[in-house]
VOGU-3710 file (C-alpha; in Angstrom, 3 decimals, decimal comma):
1> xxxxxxxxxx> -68,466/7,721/12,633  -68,371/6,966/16,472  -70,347/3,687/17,258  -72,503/5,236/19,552  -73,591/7,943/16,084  -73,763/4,883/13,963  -76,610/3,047/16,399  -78,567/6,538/16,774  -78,073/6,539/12,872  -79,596/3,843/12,743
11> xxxxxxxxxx> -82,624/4,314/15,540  -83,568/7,785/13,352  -83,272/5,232/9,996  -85,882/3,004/12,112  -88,128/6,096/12,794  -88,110/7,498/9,434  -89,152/4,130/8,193  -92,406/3,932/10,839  -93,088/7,493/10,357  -93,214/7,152/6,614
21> xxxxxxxxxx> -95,199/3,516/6,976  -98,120/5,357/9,314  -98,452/8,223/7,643  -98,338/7,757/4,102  -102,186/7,647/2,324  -102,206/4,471/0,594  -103,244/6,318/-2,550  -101,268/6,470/-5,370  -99,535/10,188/-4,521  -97,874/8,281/-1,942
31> xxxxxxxxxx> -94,862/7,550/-4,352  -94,342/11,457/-5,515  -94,482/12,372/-2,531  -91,819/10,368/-1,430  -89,907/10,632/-4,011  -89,795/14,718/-3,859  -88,781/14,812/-0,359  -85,919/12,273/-1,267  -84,710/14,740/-3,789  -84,967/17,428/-1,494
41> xxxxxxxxxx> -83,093/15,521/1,048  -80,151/14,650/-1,409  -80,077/17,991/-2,630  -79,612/19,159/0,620  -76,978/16,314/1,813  -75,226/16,639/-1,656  -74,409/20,713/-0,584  -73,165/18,941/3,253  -70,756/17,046/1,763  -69,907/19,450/-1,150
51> xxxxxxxxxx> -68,659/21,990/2,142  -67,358/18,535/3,825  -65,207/17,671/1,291  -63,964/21,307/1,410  -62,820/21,309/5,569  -61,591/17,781/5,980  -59,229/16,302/3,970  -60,130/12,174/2,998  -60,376/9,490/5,129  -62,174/9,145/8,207
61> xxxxxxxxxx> -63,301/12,875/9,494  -65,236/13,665/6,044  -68,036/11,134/6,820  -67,803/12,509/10,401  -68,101/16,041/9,022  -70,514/15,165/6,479  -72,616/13,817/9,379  -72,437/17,105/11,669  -73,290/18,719/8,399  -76,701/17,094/8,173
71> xxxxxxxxxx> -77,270/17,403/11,667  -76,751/21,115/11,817  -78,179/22,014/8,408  -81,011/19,154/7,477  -83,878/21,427/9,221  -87,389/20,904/7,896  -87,864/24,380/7,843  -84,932/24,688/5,522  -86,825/22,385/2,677  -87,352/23,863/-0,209
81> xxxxxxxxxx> -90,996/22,954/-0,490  -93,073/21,675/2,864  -93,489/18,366/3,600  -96,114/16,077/2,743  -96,933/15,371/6,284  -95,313/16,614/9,445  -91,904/15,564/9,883  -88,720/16,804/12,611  -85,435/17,232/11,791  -84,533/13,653/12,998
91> xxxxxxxxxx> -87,069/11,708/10,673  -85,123/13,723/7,823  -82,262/12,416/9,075  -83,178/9,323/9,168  -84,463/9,453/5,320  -81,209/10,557/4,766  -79,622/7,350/6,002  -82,386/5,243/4,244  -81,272/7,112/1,087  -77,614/6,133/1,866
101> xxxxxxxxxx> -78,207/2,442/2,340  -79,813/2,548/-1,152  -76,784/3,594/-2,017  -78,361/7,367/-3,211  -76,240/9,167/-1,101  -72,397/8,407/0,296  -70,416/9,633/3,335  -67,304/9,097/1,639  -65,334/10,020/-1,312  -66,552/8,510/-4,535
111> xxxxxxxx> -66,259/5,182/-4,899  -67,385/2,251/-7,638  -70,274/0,202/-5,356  -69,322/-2,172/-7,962  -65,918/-2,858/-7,411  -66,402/-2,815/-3,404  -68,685/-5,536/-3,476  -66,559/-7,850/-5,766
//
């Protein structure tokens, strides 16, 4: 993606993160309900890149496409269950980007994280 995409990537990574370190409870539901909207976020970035993968051929545009997927389509009011707290469309972005730099979620074609880190 463009530079200037990849540092606002970034910035709504940085949000998500605070949002999710002030709001959370401290109690032990905390981890549940994290862990449900991650799956709702994948599931939802999983079915961008599914309709990605079928406009753009490979290389460069499908993480570009993937990206404009999520921006149009990752909508809070598109979740399939609510939120634990209140959230915008950017902090799910910016989950979404967490999620990919735990390696849960790609904006590529499948690849072995193995074998590109060797």
């Amino acid at each position: 993606m463009p530079s200037d995409e990849a540092a606002f990537a970034e910035r709504l990574r940085s949000a998500w993160y605070t949002t999710w370190s002030e709001r959370r409870s401290g109690l032990a539901g905390d981890e549940t309900d994290l862990l449900n909207l991650s799956m709702d976020v994948l599931e939802m970035a999983f079915e961008c890149r599914r309709h990605a993968r079928a406009q753009v051929s490979e290389g460069s545009e499908f993480g570009d496409k993937m990206n404009d997927l999520l921006a149009e389509r990752l909508k809070v009011e598109a979740l399939p269950s609510p939120p634990p707290f209140q959230l915008n469309n950017q902090h799910l972005r910016g989950l979404a980007y967490q999620l990919c730099d735990e390696c849960l979620l790609f904006f590529s074609e499948t690849f072995d994280v193995d074998e590109e880190a060797s």
